[in-house]
C-alpha positions in Angstrom: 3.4 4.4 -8.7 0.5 7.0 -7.9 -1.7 5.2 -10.3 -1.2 2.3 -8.9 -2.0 3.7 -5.0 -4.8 5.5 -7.0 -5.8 1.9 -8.2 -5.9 0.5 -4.7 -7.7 3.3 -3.2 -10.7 2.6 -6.1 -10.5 -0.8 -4.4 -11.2 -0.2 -0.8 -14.2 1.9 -0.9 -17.4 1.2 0.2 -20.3 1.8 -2.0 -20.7 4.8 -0.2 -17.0 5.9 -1.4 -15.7 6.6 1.9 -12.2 4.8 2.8 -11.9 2.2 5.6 -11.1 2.9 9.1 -7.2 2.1 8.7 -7.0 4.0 5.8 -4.4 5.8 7.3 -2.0 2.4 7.4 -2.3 2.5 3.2 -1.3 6.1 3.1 1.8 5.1 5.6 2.5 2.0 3.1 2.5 3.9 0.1 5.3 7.0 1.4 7.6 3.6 2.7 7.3 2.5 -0.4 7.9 5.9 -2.0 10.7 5.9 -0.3 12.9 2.4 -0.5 11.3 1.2 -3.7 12.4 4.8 -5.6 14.0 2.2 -8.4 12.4 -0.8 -8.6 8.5 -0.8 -8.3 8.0 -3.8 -6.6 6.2 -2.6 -3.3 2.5 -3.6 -1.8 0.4 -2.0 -3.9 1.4 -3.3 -7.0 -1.5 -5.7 -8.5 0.4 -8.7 -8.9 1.7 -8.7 -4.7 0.6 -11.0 -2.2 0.9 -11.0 1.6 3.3 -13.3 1.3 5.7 -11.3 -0.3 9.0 -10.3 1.2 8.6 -6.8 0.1 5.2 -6.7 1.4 5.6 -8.1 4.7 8.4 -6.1 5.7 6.9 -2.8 4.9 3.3 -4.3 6.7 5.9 -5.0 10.0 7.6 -1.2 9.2 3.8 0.1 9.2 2.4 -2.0 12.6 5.0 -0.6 14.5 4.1 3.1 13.7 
């Protein structure tokens, strides 16, 4: 799971290697996930997830409302 979040970070920065503004939403994604997805890997930040998916639009609303 950390080399996935590792992965994603690698993919939003700049070419200056700074992270975006809302980095701080990722970080928030990634300890939800931590947290329900303990068993079955199958948060946001895996490679193969869209925005469409369940899993990811659920922990997106969870995130928003921080």
């Amino acid at each position: 799971m950390t080399n996935v979040f590792v992965y994603r970070i690698r993919l939003l920065r700049d070419n200056n290697m700074e992270m975006p503004d809302n980095f701080s939403n990722e970080i928030a994604k990634w300890a939800l996930e931590c947290k329900i997805f303990k068993t079955a890997f199958k948060g946001p930040f895996h490679p193969n997830i869209t925005s469409k998916c369940p899993n990811y639009v659920r922990i997106n609303n969870k995130v928003e409302r921080l």
